[in-house]
C-alpha positions in Angstrom: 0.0 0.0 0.0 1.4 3.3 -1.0 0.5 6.4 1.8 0.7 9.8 0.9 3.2 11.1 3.6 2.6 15.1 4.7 4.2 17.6 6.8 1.9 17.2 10.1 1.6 20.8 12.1 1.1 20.2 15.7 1.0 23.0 18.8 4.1 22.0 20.1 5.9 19.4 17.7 6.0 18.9 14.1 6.4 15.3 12.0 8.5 15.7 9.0 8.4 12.9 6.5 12.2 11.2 7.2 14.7 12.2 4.8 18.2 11.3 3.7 19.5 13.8 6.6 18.1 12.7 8.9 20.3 9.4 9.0 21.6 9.7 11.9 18.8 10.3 14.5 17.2 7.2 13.0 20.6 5.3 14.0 20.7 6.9 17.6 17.3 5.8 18.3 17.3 1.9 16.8 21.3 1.5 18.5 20.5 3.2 21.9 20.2 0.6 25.0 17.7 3.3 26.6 15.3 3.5 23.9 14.8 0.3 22.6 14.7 -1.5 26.1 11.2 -1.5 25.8 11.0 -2.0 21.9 13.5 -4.7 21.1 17.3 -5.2 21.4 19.1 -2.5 20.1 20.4 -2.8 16.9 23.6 -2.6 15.3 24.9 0.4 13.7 25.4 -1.6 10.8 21.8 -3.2 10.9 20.2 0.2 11.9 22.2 2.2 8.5 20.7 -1.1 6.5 17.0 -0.3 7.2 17.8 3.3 6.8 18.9 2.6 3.6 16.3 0.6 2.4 13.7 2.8 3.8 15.2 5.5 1.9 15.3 4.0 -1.1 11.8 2.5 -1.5 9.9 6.4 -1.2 8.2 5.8 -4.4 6.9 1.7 -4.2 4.3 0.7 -1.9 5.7 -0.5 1.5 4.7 -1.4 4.6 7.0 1.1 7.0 6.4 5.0 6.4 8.7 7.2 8.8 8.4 11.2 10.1 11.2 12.6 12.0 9.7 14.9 15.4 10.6 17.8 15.7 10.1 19.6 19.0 8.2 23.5 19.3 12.4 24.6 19.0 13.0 22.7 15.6 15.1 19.9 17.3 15.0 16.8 15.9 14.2 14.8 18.6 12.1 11.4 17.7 10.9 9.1 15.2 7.2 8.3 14.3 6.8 5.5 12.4 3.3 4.3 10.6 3.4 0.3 9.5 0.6 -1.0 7.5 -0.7 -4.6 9.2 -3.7 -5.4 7.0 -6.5 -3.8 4.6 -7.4 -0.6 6.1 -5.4 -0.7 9.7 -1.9 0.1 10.2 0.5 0.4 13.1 1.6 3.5 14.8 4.9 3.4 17.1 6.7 6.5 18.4 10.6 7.0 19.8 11.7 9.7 21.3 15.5 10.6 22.2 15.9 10.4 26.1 16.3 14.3 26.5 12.3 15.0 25.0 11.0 12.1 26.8 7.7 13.5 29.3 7.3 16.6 27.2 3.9 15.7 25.5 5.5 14.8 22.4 4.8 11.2 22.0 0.8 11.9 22.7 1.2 14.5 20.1 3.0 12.7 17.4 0.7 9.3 18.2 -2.6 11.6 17.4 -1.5 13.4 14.8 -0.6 10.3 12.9 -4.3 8.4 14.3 -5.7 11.4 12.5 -3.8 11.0 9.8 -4.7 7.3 9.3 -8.2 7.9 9.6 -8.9 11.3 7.7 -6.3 11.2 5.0 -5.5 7.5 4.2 -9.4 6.1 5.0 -7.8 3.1 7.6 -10.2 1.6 10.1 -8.7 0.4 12.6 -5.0 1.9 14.1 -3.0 -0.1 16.2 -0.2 0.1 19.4 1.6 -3.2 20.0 4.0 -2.6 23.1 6.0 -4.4 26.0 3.9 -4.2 29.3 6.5 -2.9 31.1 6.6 0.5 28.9 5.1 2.5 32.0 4.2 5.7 30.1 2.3 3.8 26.9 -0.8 2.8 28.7 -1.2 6.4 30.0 -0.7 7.9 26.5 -2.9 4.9 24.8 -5.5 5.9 27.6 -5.3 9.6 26.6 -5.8 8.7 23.0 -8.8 6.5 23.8 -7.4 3.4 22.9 -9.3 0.3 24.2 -6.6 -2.7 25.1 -7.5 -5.9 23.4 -5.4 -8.0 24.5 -2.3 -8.8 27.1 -0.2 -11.2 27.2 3.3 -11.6 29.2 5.4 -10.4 26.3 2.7 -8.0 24.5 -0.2 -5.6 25.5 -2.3 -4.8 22.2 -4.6 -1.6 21.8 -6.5 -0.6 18.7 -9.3 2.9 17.9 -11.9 1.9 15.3 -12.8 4.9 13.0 -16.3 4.7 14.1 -14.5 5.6 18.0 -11.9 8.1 16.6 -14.8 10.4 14.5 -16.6 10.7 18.1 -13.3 12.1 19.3 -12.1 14.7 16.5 -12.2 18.0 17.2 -11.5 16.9 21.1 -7.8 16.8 22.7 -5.9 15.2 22.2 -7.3 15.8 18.4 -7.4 19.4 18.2 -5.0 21.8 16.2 -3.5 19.3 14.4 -2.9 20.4 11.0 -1.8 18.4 8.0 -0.1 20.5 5.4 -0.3 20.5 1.7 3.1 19.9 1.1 4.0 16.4 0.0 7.3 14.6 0.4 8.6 12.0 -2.0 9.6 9.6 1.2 
């Protein structure tokens, strides 16, 4: 499935579609031990610059793993957002932030900008969180976002918002002033 990937407007971040440049933010997230101990091992840097590369280099085919850089209210690069299509009309939404922007609001911002996103621009039904249950801050942020947990298990706690849930919610925080720009990126 190819999605049209948009500069998203937020009050106090911004998601960029990921570009070339932005290499190395992608690498400091996937290789840190403080990040991905609730995602997965960290990575290699060698592993890490592979699925850089071939995320960079399939922008124009349909794929299942779309990325947007977050930027904080300053312009600093300080996260990655990344949107993975699961099945017809639902896709994935998973957010990593840098350990200097953690507990600024940024993660609850990127996660509804992109649930908008899903459901008003690329017509999914369903969005999804999968996460470790020992990721304190997700359930809180998942709660926030209206989520409804389906399912927990030792290793994984699963969440999903239907469309029918999410259209009750626009216009409500967390999604208000969320803006999605005209201006496409070739990512």
């Amino acid at each position: 499935m190819l999605l049209r990937q948009q500069l998203i407007q937020l009050g106090l971040a911004q998601l960029m579609p990921m570009q070339v440049h932005h290499r190395q933010v992608f690498i400091d997230l996937y290789t840190s031990n403080k990040v991905m101990r609730q995602v997965s091992k960290p990575l290699s840097v060698e592993v890490a610059s592979e699925i850089f590369e071939r995320a960079m280099t399939s922008k124009n085919a349909p794929r299942s793993h779309y990325y947007w850089i977050i930027k904080n209210s300053s312009g600093a690069e300080a996260g990655l957002a990344a949107v993975i299509v699961r099945e017809q009309n639902a896709v994935e939404v998973g957010v990593m932030l840098l350990p200097a922007f953690s507990r600024q609001g940024l993660a609850l911002a990127a996660s509804a900008a992109l649930f908008e996103c899903a459901f008003s621009c690329w017509g999914m039904e369903r969005v999804l969180v999968t996460h470790k249950p020992g990721n304190l801050p997700v359930p809180k942020i998942l709660d926030a976002l209206f989520m409804q947990c389906t399912k927990q298990t030792e290793e994984l706690w699963h969440w999903q918002l239907t469309h029918l849930q999410w259209q009750k919610l626009t216009g409500q925080p967390p999604y208000q002033f969320i803006e999605i720009k005209e201006e496409l990126y070739d990512n």
